[in-house]
N, C-alpha and C positions, 0 to 999 in steps of 0.2 A: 896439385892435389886432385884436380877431377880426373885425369891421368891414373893416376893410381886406384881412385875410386871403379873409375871404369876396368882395370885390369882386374881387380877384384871381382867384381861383378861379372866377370868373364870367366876368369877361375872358376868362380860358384855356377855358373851355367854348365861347365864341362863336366865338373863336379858330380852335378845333378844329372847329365847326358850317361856318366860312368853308371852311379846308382842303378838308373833304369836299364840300362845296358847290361849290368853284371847281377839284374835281380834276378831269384830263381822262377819267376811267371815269365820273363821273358827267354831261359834257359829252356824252357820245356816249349816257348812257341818256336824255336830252333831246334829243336830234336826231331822233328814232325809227330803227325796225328796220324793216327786211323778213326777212319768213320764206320757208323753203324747207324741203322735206323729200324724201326717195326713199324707195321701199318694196319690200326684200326679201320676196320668195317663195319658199319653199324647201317642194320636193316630197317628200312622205312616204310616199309611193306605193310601195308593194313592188313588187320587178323592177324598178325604175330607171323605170319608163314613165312618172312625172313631166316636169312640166318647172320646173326652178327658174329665177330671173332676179332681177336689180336691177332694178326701172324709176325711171326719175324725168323728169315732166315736164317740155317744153322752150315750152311755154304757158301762159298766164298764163290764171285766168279769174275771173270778177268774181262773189262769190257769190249779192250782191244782184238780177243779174237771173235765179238761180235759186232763190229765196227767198219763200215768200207767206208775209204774217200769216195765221194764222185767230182768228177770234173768235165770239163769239154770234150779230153779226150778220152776219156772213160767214164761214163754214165750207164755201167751197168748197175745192177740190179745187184743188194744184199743178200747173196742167197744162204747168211747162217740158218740153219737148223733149227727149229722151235724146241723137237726135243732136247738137244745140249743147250739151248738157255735153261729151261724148266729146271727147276730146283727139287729134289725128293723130298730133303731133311731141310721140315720147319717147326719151329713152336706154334701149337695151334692155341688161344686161350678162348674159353667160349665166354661170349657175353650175353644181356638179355638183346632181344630186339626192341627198338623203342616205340613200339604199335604192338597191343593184344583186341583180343575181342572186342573189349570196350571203348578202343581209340588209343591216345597218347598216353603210355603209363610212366609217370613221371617217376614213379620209384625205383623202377628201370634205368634211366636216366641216372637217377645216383650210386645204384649199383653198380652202374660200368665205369664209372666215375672211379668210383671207391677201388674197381680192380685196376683202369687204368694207372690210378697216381700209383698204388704197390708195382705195379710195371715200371715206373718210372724212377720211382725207388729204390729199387732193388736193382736197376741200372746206374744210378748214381751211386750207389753203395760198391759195386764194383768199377766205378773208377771214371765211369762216364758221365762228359757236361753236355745237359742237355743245349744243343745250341740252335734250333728252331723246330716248329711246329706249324704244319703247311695243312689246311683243312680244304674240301670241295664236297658238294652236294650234289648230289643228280637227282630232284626230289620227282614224287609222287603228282605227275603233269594234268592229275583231275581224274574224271569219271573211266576214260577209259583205257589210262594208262596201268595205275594200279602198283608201279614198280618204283623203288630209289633207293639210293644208297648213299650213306654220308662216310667219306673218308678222311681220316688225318693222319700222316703222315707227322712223325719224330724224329728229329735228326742227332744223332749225340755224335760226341769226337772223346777222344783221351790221347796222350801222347804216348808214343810208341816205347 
């Protein structure tokens, strides 16, 4: 009897290995993805004379022909082009900067907010999961620095 139990209970484990194997979430992690990402810049700059924006690439570009091995016995030097990385065509979106005259304007703050998540949105709506958000600061270092910039970085995927 425990025999039999146990072949059942085995059964039911493969069973459940098939389900997961033949579901459509795990059919589309087998078709592959493409990735996309855009990247906020938001200015830290006292007196507003930042400039903050969304950008997101409307060019595709292939990393491999900006890429050199080095090794022992070639340790030359990367010498791709800056102009063929440089991208022409991007969405630009403007945002406020989060410093005006008066200091930190927090309604700024939720304005970029409010454009961001429509960015975000309206990227999910066309088909992409958002699958991380990678943020950095380079703040405003005191009296006589004056300059920062906050970046985050959106990574989405959808399946091809």
């Amino acid at each position: 009897m425990k025999d039999i139990r146990r072949l059942i209970q085995g059964l039911g484990a493969v069973a459940i290995a098939l389900v997961f194997t033949l579901s459509p979430n795990n059919a589309a992690a087998q078709q592959g993805y493409e990735f996309t990402s855009f990247t906020v810049v938001e200015s830290i700059i006292p007196n507003g004379i930042g400039r903050s924006r969304i950008i997101q690439s409307l060019e595709a570009r292939d990393y491999a022909e900006f890429a050199k091995e080095r090794s022992e016995e070639d340790n030359s030097r990367n010498k791709s082009s800056r102009k063929d990385i440089r991208v022409d065509n991007f969405e630009e979106t403007k945002l406020l900067n989060f410093y005006n005259l008066g200091g930190i304007r927090f309604q700024n703050i939720a304005a970029n907010d409010a454009v961001i998540n429509s960015k975000v949105n309206a990227m999910m709506d066309d088909g992409w999961e958002l699958v991380n958000i990678i943020a950095g600061v380079e703040s405003d270092a005191g009296k006589e620095d004056g300059e920062g910039i906050f970046i985050t970085r959106f990574y989405f995927k959808r399946a091809k």
